[in-house]
MDTraj code that builds the backbone (N, CA, C; nanometers):
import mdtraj as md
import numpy as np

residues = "UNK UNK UNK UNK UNK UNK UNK UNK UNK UNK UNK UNK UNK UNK UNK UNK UNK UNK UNK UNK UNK UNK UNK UNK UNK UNK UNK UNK UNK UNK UNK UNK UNK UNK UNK UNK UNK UNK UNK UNK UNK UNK UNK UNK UNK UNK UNK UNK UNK UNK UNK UNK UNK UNK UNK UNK UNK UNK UNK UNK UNK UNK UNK UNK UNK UNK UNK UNK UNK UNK UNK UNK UNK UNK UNK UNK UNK UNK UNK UNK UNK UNK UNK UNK UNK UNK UNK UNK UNK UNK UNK UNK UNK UNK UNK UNK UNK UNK UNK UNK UNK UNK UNK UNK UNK UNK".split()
xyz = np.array([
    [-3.3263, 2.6515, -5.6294],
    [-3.3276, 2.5695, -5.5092],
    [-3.2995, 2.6582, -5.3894],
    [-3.3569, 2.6399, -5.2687],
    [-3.3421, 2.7143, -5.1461],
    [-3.3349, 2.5947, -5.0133],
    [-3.2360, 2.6368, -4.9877],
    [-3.2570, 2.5690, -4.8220],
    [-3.2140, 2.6843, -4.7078],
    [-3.2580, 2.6182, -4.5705],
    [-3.2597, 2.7166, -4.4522],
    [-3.2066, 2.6348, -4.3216],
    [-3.1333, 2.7508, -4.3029],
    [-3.0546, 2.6549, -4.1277],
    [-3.0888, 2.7255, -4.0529],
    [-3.0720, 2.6816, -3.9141],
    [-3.0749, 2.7531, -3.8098],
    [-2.9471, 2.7934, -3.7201],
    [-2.9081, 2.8039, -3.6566],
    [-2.7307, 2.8044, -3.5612],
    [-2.7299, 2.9263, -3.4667],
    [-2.6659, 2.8865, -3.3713],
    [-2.6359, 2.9450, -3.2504],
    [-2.4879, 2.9640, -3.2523],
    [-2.4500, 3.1058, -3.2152],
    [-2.3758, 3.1993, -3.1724],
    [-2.3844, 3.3091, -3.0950],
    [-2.2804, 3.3311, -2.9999],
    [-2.2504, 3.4359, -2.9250],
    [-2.3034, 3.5891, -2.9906],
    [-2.2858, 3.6242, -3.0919],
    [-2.3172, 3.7817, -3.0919],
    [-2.4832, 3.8124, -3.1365],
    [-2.5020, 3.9327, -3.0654],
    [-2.6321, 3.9660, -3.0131],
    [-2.7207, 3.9936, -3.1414],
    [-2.6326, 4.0648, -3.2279],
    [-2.6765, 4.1816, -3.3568],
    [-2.6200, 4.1076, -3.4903],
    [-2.6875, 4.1871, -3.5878],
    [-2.6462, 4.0812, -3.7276],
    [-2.5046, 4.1571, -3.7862],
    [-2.5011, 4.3045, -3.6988],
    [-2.3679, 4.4105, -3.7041],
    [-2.2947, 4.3218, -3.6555],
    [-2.2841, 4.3176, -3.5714],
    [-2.1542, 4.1920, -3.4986],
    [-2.1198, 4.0904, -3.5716],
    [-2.2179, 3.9856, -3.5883],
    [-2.1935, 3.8672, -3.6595],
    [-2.1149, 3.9191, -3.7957],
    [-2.2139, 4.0194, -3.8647],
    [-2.1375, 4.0948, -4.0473],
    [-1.9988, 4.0897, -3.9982],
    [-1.9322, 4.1781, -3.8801],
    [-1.7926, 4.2275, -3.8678],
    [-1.7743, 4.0795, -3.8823],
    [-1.7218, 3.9978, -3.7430],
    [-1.6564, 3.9084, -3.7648],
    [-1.6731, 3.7916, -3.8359],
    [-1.7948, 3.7551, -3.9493],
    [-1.7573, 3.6471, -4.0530],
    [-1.6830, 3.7366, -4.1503],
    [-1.6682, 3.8842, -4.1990],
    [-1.6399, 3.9311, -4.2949],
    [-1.4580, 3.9732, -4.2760],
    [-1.4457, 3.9108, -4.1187],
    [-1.2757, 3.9177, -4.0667],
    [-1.2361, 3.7664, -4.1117],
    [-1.2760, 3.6693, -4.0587],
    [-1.2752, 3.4861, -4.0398],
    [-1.3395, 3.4070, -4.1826],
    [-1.3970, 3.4832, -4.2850],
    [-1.4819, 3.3392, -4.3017],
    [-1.4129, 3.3504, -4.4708],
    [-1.3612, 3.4826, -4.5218],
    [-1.2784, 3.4912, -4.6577],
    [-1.3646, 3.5341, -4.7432],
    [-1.5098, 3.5646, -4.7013],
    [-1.6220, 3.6032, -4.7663],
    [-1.6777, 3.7363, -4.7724],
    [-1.7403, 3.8030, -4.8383],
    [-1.7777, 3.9418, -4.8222],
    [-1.9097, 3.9177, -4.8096],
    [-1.9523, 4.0102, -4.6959],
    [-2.1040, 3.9791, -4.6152],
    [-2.1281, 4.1478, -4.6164],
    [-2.2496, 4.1470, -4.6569],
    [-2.2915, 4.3217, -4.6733],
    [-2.4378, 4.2989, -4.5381],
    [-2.4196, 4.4248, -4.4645],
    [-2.5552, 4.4617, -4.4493],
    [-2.6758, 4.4890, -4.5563],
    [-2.8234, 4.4773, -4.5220],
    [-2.9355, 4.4485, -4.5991],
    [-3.0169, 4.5067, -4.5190],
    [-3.1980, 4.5700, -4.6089],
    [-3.2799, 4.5994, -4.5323],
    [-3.4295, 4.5076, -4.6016],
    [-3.4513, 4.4079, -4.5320],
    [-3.5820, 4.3762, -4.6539],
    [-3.7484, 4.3876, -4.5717],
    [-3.8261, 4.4869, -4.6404],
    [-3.9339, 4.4720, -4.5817],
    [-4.0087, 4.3435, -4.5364],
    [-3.9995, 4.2131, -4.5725],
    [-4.0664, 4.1103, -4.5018],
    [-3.9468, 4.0781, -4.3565],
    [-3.8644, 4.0775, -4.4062],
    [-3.7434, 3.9701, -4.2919],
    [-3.6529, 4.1094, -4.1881],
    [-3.6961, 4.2592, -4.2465],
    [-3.5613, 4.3371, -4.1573],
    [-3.4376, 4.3525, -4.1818],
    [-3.3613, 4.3488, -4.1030],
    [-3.2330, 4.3909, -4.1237],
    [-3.2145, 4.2147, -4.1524],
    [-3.0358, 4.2392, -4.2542],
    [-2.9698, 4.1086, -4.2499],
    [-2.9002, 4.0950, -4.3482],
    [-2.7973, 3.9925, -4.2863],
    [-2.6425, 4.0063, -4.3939],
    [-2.6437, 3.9207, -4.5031],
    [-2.5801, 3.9375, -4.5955],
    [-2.5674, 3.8475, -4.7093],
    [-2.4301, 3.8490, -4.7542],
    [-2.4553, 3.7390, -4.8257],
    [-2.2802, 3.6997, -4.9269],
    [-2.3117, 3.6090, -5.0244],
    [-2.2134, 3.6858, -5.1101],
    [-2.2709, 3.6096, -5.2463],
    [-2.1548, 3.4833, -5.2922],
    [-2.1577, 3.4122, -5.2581],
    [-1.9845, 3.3030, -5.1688],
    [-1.9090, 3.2517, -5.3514],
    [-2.0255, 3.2314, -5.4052],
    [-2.0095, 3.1693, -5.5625],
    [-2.1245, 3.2373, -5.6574],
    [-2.0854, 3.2198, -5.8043],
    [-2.1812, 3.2463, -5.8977],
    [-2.2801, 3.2052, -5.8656],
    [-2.4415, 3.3046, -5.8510],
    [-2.5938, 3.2444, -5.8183],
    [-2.6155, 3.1992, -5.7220],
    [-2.5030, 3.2093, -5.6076],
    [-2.5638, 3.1549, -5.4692],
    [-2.5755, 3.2589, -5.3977],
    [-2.6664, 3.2734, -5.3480],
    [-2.6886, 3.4169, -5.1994],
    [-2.7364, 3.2997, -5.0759],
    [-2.6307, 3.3854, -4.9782],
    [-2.6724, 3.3470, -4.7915],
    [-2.6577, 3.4451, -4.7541],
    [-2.8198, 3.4405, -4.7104],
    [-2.8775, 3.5525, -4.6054],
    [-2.9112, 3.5170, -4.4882],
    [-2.9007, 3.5937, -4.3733],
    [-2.8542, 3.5637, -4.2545],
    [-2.9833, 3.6598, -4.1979],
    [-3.1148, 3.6275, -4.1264],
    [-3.2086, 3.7150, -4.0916],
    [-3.1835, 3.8101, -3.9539],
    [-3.2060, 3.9388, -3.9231],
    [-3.2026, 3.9776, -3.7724],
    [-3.3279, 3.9357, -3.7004],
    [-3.3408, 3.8333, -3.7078],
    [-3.4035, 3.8394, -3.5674],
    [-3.3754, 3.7284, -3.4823],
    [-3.2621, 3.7249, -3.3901],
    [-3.2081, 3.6304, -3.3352],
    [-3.2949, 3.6170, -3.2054],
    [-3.3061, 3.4809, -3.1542],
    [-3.3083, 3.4355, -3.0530],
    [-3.3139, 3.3908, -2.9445],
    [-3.2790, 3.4795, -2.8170],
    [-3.2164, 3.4440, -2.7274],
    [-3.2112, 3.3043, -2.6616],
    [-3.0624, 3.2215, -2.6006],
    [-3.0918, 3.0764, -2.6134],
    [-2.9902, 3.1052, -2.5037],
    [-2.9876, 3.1086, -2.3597],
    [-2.8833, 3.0977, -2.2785],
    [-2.8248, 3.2198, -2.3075],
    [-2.7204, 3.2492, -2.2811],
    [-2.5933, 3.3696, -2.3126],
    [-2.5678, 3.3439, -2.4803],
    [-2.6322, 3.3001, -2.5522],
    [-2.6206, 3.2650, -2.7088],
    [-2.7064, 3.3185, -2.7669],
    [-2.7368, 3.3172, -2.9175],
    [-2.8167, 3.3407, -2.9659],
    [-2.8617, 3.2729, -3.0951],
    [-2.9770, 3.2703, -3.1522],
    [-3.0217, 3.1423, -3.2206],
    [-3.0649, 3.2633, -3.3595],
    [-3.0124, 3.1843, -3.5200],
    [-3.0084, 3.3030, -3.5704],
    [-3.0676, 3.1958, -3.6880],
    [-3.1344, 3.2521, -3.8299],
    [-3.2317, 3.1953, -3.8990],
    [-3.1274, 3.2060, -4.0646],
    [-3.1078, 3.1536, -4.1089],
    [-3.0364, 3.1691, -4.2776],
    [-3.0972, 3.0964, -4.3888],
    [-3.0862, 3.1581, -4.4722],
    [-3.1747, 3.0723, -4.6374],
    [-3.0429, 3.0991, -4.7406],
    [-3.0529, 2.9698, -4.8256],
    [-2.9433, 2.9769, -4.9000],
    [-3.0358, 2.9370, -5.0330],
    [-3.0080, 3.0541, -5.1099],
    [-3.0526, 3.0540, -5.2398],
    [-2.9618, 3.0113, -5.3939],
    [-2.9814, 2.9127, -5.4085],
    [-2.9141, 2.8325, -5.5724],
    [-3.0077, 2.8843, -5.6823],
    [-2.9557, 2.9971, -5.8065],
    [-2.9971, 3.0490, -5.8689],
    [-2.9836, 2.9508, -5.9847],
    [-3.0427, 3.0072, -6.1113],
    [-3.0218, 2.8876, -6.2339],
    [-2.8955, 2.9081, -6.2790],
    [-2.8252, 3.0081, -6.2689],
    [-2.6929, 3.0410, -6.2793],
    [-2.5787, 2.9630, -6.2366],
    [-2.6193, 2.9286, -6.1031],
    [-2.5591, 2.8312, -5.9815],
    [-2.5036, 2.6911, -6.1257],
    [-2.3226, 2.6885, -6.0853],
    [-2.2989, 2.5802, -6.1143],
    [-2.1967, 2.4735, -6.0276],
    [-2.2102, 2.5612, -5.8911],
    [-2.1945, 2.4744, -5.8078],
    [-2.3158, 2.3529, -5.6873],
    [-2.2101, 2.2722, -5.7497],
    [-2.2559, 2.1467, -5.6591],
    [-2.3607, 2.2085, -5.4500],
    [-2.4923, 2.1777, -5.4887],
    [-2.5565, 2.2324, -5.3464],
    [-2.4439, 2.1370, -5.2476],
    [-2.3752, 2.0508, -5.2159],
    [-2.3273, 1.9746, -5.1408],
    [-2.1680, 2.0333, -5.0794],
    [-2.1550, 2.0960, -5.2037],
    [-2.0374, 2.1987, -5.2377],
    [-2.0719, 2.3407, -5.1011],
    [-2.1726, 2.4105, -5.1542],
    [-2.2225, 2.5474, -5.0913],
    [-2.2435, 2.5345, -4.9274],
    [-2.3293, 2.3504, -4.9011],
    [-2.3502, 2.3624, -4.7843],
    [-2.1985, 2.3591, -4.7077],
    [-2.1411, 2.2482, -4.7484],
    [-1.9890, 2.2520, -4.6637],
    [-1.9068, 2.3410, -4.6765],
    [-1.9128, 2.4280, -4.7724],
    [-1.8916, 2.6145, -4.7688],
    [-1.9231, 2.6747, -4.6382],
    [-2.0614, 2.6645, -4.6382],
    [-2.1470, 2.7613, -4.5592],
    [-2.0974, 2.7038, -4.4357],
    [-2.1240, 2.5807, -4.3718],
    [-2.0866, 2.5486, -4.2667],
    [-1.9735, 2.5843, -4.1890],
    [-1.8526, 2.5692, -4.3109],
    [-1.7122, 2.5842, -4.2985],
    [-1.6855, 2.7136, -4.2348],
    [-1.7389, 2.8210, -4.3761],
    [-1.7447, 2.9316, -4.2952],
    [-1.8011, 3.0279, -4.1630],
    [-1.9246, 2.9107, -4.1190],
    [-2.0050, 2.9707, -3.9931],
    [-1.9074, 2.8861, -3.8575],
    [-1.8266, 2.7888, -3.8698],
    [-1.7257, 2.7631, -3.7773],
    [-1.6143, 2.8400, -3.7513],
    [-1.5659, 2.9069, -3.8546],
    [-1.4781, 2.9865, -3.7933],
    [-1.4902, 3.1282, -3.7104],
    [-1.6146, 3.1207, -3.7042],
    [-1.6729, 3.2724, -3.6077],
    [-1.7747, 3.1793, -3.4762],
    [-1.6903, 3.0270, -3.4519],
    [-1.7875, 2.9905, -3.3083],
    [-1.8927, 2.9344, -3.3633],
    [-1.9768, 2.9377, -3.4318],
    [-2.1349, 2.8936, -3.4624],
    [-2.1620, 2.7335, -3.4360],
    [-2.2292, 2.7172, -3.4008],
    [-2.2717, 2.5462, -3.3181],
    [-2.4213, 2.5449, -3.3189],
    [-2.4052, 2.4110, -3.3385],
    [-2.5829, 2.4072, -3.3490],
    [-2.6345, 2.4132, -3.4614],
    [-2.5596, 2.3962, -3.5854],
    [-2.6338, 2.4044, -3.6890],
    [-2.7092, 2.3097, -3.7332],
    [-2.8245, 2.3469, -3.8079],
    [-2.9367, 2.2347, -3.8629],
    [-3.0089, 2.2935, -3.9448],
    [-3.0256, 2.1830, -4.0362],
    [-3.1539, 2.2510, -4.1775],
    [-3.2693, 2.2458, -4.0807],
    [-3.3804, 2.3404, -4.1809],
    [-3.4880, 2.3681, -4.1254],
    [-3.5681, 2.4191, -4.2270],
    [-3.6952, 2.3865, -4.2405],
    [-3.8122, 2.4364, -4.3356],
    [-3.7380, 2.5925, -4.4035],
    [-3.7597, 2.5968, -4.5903],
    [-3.7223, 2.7220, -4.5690],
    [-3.7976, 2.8328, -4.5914],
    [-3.8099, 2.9453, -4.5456],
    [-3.8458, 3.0403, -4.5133],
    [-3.8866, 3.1412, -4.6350],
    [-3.7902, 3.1437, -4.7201],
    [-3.8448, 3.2471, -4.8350],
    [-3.9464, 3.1905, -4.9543],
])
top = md.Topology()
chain = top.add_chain()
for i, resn in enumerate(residues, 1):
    res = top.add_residue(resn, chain, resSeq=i)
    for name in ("N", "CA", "C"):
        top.add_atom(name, md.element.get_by_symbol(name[0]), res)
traj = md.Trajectory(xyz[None], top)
């Protein structure tokens, strides 16, 4: 299973954003290089789940508008309802607003 959000935050670069969710969010977020999508962070939050976070943000006002896919592997034995209020949880404590599902991408 895959779903994809969208969300707006202050930092420009996916370097920035990596530092401070990987200070705030209790999660370990690595830099990435993937030939279709570019640079972009990931975390592996639970067994079989990956959120990847794409570079290519935005610009939206003094903000920036940033693209994520959340991948549920067959492994995955957490609840998707579980991961999203994870994910959310953790993109609030670094500011992020504006979040919304959106067609997904991979």
């Amino acid at each position: 299973m895959t779903g994809a959000y969208e969300f707006v935050c202050k930092e420009p670069s996916t370097e920035q954003l990596c530092a401070r969710l990987n200070r705030a969010s209790g999660w370990n977020w690595t830099l990435g290089d993937s030939y279709w999508y570019g640079d972009y962070i990931a975390s592996r939050p639970f067994p079989g789940v990956r959120i990847r976070i794409v570079d290519f943000p935005e610009r939206v006002g003094n903000e920036y508008r940033y693209d994520a896919d959340v991948r549920l592997g067959a492994e995955c034995r957490t609840p998707v309802e579980e991961v999203d209020q994870a994910f959310r949880t953790a993109l609030a404590q670094v500011g992020v607003h504006r979040i919304r599902e959106i067609d997904p991408f991979d």
